[in-house]
Rosetta silent file (secondary structure, phi, psi, omega in degrees, C-alpha in Angstrom):
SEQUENCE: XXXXXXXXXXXXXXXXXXXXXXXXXXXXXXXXXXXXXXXXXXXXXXXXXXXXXXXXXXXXXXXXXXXXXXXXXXXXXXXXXXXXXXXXXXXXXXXXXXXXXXXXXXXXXXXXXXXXXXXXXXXXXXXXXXXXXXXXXXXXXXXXXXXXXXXXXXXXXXXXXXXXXXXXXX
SCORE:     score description
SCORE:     0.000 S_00000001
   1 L     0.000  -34.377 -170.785   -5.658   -9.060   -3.408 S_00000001
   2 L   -83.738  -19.567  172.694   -8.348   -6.617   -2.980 S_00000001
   3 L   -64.724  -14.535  163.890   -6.120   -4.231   -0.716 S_00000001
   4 L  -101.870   23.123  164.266   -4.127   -3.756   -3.437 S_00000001
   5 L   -56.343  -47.920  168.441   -6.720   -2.548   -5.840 S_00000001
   6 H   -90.688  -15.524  161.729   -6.710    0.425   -4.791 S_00000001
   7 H   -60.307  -56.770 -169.599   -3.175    1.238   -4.522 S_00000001
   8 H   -57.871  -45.945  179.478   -3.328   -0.146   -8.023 S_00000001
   9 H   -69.522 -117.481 -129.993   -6.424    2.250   -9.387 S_00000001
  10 H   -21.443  -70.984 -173.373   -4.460    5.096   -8.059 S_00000001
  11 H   -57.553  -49.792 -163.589   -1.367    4.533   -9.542 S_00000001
  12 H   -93.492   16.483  158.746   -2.856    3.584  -12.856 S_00000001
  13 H   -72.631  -41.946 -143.468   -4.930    6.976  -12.712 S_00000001
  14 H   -92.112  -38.461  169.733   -1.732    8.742  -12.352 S_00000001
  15 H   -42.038  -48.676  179.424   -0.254    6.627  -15.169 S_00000001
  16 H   -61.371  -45.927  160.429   -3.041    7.441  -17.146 S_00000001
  17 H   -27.587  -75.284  173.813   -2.203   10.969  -16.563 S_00000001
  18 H   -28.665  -42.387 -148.969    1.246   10.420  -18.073 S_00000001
  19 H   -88.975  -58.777 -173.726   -0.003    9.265  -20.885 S_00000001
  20 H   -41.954  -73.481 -177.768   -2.426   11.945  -21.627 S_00000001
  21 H   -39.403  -61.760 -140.449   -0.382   14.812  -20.632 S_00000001
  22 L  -119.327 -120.126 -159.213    3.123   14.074  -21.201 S_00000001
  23 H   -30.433  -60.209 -137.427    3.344   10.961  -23.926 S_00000001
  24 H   -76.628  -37.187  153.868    0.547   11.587  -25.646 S_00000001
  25 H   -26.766  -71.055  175.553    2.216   15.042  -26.473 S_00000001
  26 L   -93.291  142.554  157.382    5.832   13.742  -27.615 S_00000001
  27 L  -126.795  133.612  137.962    6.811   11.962  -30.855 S_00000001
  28 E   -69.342  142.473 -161.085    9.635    9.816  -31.614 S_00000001
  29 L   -13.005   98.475  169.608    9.694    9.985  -35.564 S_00000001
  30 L    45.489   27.532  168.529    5.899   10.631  -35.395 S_00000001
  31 E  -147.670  118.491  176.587    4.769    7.965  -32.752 S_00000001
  32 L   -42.975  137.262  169.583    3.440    8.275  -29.515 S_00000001
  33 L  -104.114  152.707 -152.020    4.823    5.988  -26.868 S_00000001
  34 L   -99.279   21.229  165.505    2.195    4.091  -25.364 S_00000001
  35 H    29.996  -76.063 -174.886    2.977    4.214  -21.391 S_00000001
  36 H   -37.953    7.694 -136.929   -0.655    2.867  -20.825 S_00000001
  37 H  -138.704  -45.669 -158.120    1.138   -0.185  -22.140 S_00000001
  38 H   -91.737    6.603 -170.287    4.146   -0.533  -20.446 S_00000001
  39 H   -88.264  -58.208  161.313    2.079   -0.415  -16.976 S_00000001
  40 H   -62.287  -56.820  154.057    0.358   -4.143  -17.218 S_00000001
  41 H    12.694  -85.694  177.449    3.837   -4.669  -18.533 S_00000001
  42 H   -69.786  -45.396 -163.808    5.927   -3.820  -15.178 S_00000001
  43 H   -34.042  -56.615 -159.338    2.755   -5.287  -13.241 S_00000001
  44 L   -93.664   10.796  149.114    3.001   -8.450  -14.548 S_00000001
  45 L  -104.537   21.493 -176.718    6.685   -9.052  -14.321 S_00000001
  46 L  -116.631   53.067  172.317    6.772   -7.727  -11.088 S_00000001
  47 L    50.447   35.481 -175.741    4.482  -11.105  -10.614 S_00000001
  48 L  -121.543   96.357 -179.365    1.281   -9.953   -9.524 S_00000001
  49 H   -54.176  -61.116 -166.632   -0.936  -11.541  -12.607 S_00000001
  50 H   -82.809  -45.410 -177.598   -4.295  -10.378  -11.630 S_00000001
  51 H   -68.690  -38.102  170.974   -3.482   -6.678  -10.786 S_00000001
  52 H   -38.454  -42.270 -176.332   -1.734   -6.817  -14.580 S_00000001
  53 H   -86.499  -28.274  174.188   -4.762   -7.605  -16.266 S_00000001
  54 H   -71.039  -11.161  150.070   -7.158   -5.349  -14.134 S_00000001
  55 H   -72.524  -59.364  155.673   -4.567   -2.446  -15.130 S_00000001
  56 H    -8.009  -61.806 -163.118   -4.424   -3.504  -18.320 S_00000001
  57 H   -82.720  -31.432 -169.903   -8.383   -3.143  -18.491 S_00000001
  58 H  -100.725  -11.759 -164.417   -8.593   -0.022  -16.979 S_00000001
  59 H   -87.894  -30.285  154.714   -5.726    2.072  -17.844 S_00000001
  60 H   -94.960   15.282  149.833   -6.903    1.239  -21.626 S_00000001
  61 H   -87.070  -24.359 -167.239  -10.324    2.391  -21.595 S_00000001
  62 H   -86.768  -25.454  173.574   -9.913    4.968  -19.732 S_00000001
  63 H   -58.943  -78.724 -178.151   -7.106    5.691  -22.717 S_00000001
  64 H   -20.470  -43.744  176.054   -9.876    4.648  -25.210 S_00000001
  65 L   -72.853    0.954 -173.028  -12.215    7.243  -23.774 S_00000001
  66 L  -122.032   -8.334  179.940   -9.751   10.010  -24.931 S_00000001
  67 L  -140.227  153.646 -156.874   -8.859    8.863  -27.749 S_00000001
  68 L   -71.519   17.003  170.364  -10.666    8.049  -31.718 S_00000001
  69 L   -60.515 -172.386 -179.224   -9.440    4.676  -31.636 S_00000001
  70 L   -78.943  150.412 -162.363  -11.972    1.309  -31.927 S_00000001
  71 L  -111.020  152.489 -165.687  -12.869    1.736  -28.135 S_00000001
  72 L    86.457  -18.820 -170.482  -11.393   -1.699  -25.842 S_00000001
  73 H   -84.310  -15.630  154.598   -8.853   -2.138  -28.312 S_00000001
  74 H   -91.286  -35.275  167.886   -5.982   -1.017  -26.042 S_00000001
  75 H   -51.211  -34.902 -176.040   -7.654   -2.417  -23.219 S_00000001
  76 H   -64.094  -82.272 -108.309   -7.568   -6.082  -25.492 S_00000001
  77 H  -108.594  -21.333  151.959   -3.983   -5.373  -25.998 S_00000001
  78 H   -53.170  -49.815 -166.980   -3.147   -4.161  -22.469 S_00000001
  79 H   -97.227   42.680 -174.353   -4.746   -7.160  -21.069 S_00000001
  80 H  -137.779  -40.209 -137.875   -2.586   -9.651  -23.798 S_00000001
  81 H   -99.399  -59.527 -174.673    0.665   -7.697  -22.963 S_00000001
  82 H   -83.596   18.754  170.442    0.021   -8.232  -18.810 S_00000001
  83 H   -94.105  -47.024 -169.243   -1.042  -12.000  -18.693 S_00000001
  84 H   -56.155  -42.924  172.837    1.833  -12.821  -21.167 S_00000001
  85 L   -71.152  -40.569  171.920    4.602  -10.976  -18.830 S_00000001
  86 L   -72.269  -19.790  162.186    2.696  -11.974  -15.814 S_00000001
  87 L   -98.348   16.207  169.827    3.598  -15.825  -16.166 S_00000001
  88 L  -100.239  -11.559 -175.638    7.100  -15.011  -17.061 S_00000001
  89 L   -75.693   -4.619 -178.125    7.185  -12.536  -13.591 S_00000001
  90 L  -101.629  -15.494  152.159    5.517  -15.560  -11.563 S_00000001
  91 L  -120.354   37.028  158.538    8.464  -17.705  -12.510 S_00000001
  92 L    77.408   39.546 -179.124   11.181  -15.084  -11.533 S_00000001
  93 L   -87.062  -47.172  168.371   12.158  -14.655  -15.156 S_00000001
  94 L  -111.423   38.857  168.137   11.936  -10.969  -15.045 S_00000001
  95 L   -71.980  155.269 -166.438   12.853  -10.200  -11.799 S_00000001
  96 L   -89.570  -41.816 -178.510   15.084   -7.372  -11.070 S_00000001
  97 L   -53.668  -48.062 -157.122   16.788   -8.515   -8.016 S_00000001
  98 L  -114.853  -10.905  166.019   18.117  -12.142   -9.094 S_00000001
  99 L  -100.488  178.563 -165.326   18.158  -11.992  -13.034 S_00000001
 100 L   -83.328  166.909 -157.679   20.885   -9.874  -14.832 S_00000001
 101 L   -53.568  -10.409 -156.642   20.367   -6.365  -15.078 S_00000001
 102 L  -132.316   -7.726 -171.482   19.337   -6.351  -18.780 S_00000001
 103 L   -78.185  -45.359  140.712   16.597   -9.294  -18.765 S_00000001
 104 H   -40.260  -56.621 -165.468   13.577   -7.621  -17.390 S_00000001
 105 H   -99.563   46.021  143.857   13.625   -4.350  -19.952 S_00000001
 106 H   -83.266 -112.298  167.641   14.626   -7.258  -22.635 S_00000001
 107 H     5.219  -95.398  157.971   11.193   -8.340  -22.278 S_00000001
 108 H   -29.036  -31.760  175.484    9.472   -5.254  -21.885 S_00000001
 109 H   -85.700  -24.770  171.103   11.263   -4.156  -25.027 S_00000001
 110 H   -65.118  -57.474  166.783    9.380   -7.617  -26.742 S_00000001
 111 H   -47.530  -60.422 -174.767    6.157   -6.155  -25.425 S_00000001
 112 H   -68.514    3.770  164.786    6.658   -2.649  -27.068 S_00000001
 113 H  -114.769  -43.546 -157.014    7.390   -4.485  -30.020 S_00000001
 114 H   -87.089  -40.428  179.219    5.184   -6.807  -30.700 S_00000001
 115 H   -50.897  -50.328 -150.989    2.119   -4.539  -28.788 S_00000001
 116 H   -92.134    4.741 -171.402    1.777   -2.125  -31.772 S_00000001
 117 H   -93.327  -25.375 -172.226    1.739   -5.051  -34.643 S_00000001
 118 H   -69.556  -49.055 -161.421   -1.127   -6.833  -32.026 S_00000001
 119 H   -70.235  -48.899 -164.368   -2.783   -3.355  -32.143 S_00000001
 120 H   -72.800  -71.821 -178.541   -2.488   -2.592  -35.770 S_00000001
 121 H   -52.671  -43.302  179.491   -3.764   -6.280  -36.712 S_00000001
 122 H   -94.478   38.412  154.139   -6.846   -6.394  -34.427 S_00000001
 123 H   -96.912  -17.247 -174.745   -7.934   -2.708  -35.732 S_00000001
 124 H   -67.410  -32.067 -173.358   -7.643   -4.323  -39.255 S_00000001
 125 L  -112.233   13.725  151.990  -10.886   -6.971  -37.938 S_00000001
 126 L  -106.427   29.257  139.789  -12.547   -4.354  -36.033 S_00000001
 127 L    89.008   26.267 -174.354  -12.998   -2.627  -39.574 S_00000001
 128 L  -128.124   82.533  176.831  -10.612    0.730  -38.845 S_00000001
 129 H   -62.428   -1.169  168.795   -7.892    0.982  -41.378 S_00000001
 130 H   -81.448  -43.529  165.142   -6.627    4.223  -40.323 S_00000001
 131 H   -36.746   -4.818  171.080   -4.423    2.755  -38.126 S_00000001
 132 H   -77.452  -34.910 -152.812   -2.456    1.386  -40.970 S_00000001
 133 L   -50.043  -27.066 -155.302   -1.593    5.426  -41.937 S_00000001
 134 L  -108.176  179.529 -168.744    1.587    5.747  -39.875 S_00000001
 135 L   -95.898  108.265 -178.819    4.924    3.017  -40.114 S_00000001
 136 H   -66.142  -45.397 -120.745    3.849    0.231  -38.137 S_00000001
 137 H   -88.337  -36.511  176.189    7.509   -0.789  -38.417 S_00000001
 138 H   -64.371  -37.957  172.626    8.433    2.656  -36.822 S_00000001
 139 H   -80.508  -33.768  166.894    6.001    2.349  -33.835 S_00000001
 140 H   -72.425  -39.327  164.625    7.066   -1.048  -33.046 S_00000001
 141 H   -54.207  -49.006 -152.438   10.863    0.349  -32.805 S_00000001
 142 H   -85.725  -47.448  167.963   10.223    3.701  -30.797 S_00000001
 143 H   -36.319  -78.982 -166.868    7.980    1.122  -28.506 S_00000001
 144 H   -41.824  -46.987 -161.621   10.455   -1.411  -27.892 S_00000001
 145 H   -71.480  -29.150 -151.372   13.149    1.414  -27.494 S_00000001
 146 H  -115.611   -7.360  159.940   11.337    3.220  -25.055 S_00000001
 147 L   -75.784   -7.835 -146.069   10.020    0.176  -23.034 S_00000001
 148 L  -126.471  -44.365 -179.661   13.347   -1.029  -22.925 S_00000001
 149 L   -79.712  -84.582 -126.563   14.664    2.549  -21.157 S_00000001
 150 L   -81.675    1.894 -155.720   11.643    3.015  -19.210 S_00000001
 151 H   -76.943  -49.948  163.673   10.934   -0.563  -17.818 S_00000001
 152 H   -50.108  -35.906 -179.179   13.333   -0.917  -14.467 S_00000001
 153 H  -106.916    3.664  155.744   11.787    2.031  -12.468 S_00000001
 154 H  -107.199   -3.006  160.975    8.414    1.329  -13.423 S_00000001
 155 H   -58.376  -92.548  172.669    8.842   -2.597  -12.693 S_00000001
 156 H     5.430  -92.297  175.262   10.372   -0.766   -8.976 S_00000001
 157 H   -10.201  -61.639 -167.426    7.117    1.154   -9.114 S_00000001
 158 H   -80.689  -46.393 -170.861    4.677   -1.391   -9.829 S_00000001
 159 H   -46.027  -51.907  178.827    6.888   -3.741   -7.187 S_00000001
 160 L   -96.869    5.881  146.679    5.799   -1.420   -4.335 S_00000001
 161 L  -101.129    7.904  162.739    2.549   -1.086   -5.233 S_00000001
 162 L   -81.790  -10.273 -157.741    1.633   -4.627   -5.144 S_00000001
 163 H   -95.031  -41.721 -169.404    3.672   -4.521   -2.010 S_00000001
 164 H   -55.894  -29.732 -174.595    1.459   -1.737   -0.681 S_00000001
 165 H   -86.148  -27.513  167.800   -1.518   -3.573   -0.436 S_00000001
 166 H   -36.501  -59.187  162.896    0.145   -6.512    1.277 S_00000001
 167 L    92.597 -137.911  166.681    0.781   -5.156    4.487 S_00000001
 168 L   -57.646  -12.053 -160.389    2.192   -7.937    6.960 S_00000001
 169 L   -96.084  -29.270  157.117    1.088  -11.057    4.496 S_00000001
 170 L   -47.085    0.000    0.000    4.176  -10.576    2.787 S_00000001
């Protein structure tokens, strides 16, 4: 586990990139797609449960630190998205190889929907109601939609970079 930590950091630097650069950038009717999000996502159905949540944790703070949200609160909802995904990828549910072709970014499209109503609700009890400003209903669509596209080659992704740290044990 710890040789792939660093594989894992790496990657979810360069994710974090994405997000900043690139995502952070583009709107679908006014909403950002959250990438950091869809990263714990691929992790954890491409079964590796522990690297999900430690991506989770870091690719949203390190989010957090760029942006005026309640700070942790994409990390909370990062690390909710890849435990929940990570015990259906640890019993082959959302595997790419042996389920059909559409089951994986089914799932992944349930995370981008459901992530921005989790997000929305716990900024309402950390006391920041501007997140209410925008169409929750709209962010949860654009999510789902774009989690749904993007989720097979960044499962792939995440697949070899749990692989990377493996070496031979595999």
């Amino acid at each position: 586990m710890r040789r792939q930590l660093i594989p894992a950091a790496i990657a979810t630097l360069f994710v974090l990139a994405i997000q900043l650069v690139v995502f952070s950038g583009l709107r679908f009717a006014g909403v950002v797609i959250m990438f950091v999000w869809l990263w714990p996502v691929a992790m954890g159905l491409a079964g590796y449960s522990v690297l999900a949540l430690l991506v989770g944790l870091g690719a949203g703070v390190f989010f957090d630190l760029h942006s005026v949200t309640p700070f942790g609160l994409t990390a909370a909802v990062g690390m909710i998205l890849g435990y929940a995904t990570s015990r259906l990828g640890r019993e082959g549910v959302g595997d790419l190889d042996s389920a059909a072709w559409w089951v994986a970014p089914l799932i992944a499209a349930g995370a981008g929907f459901v992530a921005p109503l989790g997000y929305t609700f716990a900024g309402f009890f950390a006391i920041d109601f501007q997140l209410w400003r925008g169409s929750v209903l709209a962010m949860m669509v654009v999510n789902a939609t774009a989690f749904f596209i993007l989720s097979r080659p960044v499962i792939r992704v995440a697949r070899s970079i749990g692989r990377l740290g493996e070496g031979a044990i595999r």
